[in-house]
C-alpha positions in Angstrom: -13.4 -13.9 10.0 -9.9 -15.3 9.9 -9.0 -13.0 6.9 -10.3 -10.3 9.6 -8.5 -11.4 12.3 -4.8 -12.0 10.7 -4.9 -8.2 8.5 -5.6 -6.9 12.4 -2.8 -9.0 13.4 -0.5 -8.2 10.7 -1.1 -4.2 10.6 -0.4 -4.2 14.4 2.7 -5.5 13.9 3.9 -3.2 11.0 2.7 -0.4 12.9 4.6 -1.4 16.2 7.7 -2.1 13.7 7.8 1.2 12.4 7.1 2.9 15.8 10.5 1.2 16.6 12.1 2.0 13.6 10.9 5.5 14.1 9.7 5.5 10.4 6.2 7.9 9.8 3.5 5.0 9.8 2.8 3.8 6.0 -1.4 4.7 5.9 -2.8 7.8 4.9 -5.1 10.0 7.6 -7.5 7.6 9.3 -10.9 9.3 8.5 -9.3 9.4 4.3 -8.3 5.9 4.7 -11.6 4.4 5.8 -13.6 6.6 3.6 -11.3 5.8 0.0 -11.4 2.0 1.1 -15.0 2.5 1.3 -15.0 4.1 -1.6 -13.1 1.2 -3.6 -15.3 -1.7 -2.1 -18.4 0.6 -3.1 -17.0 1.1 -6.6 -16.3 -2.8 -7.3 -20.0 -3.4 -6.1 -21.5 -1.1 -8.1 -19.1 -2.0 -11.2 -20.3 -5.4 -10.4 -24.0 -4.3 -10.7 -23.6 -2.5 -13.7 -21.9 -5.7 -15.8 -24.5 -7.9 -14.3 -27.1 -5.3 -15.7 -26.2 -5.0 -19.4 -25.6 -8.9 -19.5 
């Protein structure tokens, strides 16, 4: 929960940053962002699963 609570913590604060800066904000589309980090946590699961199978 503290890992959680400290990436919230530390995006807000790059975000704000470069609001100030006036920079474009450094993350892809929200809906593509979730979905491809989804997509990696899925893919290191099943990776997982699939060494654990042929051992």
């Amino acid at each position: 929960m503290k890992e959680i609570i400290l990436s919230l913590v530390a995006g807000l604060a790059v975000g704000i940053l470069f609001k100030f800066l006036k920079l474009p904000l450094p993350a892809p589309p929200v809906l593509a962002g979730v979905l491809g980090i989804v997509g990696v946590y899925l893919g290191g699961l099943a990776g997982e699963w699939i060494l654990n199978y042929f051992k």
